[in-house]
Structures are given as structure tokens and as C-alpha cells.
C-alpha positions, 0 to 999 in steps of 0.5 A: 571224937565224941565227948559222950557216948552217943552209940545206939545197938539197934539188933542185939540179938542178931550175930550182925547187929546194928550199931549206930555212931549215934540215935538220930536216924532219916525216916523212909519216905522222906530223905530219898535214897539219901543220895539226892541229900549228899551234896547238902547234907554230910550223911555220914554223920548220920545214925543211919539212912532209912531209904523210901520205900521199896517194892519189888516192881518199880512204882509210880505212884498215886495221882496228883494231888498227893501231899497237901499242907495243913496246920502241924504237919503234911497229909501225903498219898504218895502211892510208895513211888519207887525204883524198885528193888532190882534198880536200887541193887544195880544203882543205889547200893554201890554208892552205899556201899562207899559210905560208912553211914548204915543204910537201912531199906524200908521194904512193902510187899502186896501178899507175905510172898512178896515181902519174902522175897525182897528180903531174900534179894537184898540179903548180902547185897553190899552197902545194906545193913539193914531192913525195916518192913513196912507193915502199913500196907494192905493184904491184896489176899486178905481183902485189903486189910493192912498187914500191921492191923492184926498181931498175926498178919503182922507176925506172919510178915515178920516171920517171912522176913526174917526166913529169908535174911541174915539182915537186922530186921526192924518192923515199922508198926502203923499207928492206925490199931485198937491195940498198938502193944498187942502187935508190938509183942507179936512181931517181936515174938515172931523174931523182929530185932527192933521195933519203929513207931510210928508210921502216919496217922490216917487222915484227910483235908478238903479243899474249900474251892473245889469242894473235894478232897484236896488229895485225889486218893482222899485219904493220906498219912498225917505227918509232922508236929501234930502227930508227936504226941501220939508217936511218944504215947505209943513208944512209951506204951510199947517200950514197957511192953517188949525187950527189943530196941524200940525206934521212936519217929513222929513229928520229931523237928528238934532235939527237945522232941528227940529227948522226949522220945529216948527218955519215953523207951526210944533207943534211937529216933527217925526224923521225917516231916522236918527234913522238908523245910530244913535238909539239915534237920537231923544233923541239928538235932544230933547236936541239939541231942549231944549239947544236952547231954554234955550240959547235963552231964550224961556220959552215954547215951544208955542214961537217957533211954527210959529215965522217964519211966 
């Protein structure tokens, strides 16, 4: 038992709600279907797992080179590689459903039909908990443009979701936007039960010998160390500006950082980029989180959220 209150409701305002043991959650892309970490790290000690993210169609993928190293962090251009949504029902989600940690499935569709109907498939399925939408990809029939780009693309995927689901929904919000608050309250406005910032910054490297771009989409997300600045000033910014829980994710390696973000607004954290170099990085973090709070003499973990503001 837990000798402070480490609990997170993540969906208050939907009849399921979403309540995490404690704040420190995986961010999608980067723990798998969380399956692969089983034999190394307990899971079940875990906030919740954000599974990678999931199309319709299983995917293959961008061409290598797709993810290079640079100081402070990862550049990657995976493509969204997946098995896609009808394998993950029949092999993923039996195992989720033996476990006691919620999963929560990170969903990207090409048009707003799609993102409709992934909800709609994943709705009651055993062993899911939760959606979190990925409004970071482009609008085949809006000539490219990212659905998180604008407030209304952003609400109207929003909107679609949650018609076709009883499931929590999260929207994972892009980073890469004139006005990070104004698209935060449009999909709470369209129903959004929580809110995650942020998704990667935009970004690209050149390899010196080959004289191209080290990565052959040339350009990728930045993940990691370097980008936590920005992630904790926009959950900040947007946690004043919204009534539902905000996720804060973005260069999270350690519990100092996690901290940060809980007292910027963050009900809860994601920790990605850290998990590569240590698979035990969320589980160091939660303890880091919990010895703080037991040193400083907070009793819950309420306490913490917005004591920065």
C-alpha cells in the first residue's frame, strides 16, 4: 500500500472514468504494446500503458533511415508502423485484459471517418480502457494539413470519436501550432475527457558524410531532453486555459522533471525518449515521485498539481 495518495482520475466527467493508481503513465511510440517490456519491467505498477499508435490498416512504416541520435534527444520518422487495429483486438487486448494496469490505445486515422471508425472497433473490447487520438497526423482530404493544426480540424476529429465510443477519450495535441490553447479548448469544447502535450517538435538532422539528411523522410519528431522546456511551457499555458485533466509528456527522464510538470497543471505524465536507454524509467520515476512527496510531507497527490501557478 501506498503510504501517499498517489491516485490520478484522468476522465471525470465521463460515467467510466479513468482512474490511475498513480501519475506516471508510458508515452505511445515508445513502450510498444507494452507486452515486449513484460518480462523486464512490472507494468503493473504502471499509472497506465499508452500503446503505439494504431490505424485501421496495419502499417509498415517510413523507410530506413528513420530515427537518428543528436544532443538532448532522438529525431524519428517511424511512419506509424503497426499491426493494426484488427490484430491488436485478436492478439494484443487478451493479454490486456489479464492485467490490472489500464491500457490506453493511441488512435490516427487519414480523414475524420477514419478516426470514427477506430473508435467504434475498439469500443467494449476487453482489456481497453481508454483512447487517446492522435491529432498529429495529416488530412489526406484537406490537402495535408495536420488535424491538430487548427481548432476546428482538431474538434471535429474530436467530435467523431467520441459519437462513436463510451471509452475515455484523450486527444494528443501537436506541438508544431501558432496557438497551443486555442486547439486545447476546442477539443475540450468538443468533448475531449483529458487532454496530452506534447506530441514532437518538428525537426531534422544532416549527416555530414553523405551530405543529405540523416533521416530519409528528412524530416522527423524531436524527442527527448531537449524538447522539455517547451512541453512544460505549453501544459502550463494550457492547463490555465481548460477544466480537464491535462497529460504532460515531453523530455520526462526523471522524477525532478515529472514534478515539474504536476506543479505546471499536469494531473499525470508520460515518459517516452527515457525509456530507451533505461526500460525501468517510468517505474524510477514513480519512486522518485513518491520519496518526494513522502520527504516533503504531501499526502496526495491533488497537492501537487498547479502548486506552481
Amino acid at each position: 500500500m501506498n503510504r501517499v495518495d498517489l491516485s490520478a482520475q484522468l476522465a471525470p466527467n465521463n460515467s467510466r472514468g479513468l482512474l490511475l493508481a498513480n501519475p506516471v503513465m508510458t508515452a505511445s511510440g515508445t513502450f510498444g504494446y507494452g507486452t515486449e517490456y513484460a518480462d523486464v519491467v512490472d507494468v503493473q505498477r504502471l499509472g497506465a500503458v499508452v500503446c503505439k499508435g494504431t490505424t485501421l490498416k496495419p502499417r509498415a512504416g517510413n523507410v530506413q533511415p528513420r530515427m537518428v541520435e543528436v544532443a538532448g534527444g532522438i529525431i524519428n520518422s517511424i511512419g506509424m508502423e503497426n499491426i493494426g487495429v484488427d490484430a491488436l483486438i485478436r492478439e494484443k487486448a487478451p493479454v490486456w485484459a489479464e492485467w490490472t494496469v489500464p491500457v490506453i490505445i493511441n488512435i490516427l486515422g487519414e480523414n475524420v471517418a477514419e478516426y470514427g471508425e477506430l473508435a467504434a472497433r475498439l469500443n467494449g473490447v476487453a482489456g481497453i480502457s481508454a483512447l487517446e487520438v492522435n491529432v498529429s497526423c495529416p488530412n489526406v482530404a484537406g490537402g495535408g494539413i495536420e488535424f491538430g493544426a487548427r481548432p476546428e480540424s482538431a474538434a471535429e476529429v474530436t467530435n467523431a470519436v467520441k459519437a462513436r465510443t463510451s471509452l475515455p477519450v484523450i486527444v494528443k495535441l501537436s506541438p508544431n501550432v501558432t496557438d497551443i490553447a486555442a486547439i486545447a479548448r476546442a477539443v475540450a469544447g468538443a468533448g475531449a475527457d483529458s487532454i496530452t502535450l506534447i506530441n514532437t517538435v518538428k525537426a531534422m538532422a544532416i549527416d555530414l558524410q553523405s551530405r543529405k539528411p540523416a533521416l530519409a523522410n528528412i524530416v522527423g519528431g524531436l524527442s527527448g531532453p531537449a524538447i522539455k522546456p517547451v512541453a512544460l511551457c505549453m501544459v502550463y499555458e494550457v492547463a490555465g486555459e481548460v477544466s480537464i485533466p491535462v497529460i504532460g509528456c515531453g523530455g520526462i527522464s526523471t522524477a525532478a522533471d515529472a514534478i515539474e510538470f504536476l506543479m505546471a497543471g499536469a494531473s499525470a505524465v508520460q515518459v517516452g525518449t527515457a525509456t530507451f536507454a533505461n526500460p525501468r524509467a517510468a517505474l524510477d520515476i514513480l519512486e522518485g515521485v513518491e520519496r518526494f512527496m513522502e520527504k516533503e510531507g504531501v499526502a496526495s497527490l491533488s497537492e501537487l498539481i498547479g502548486a506552481a501557478r
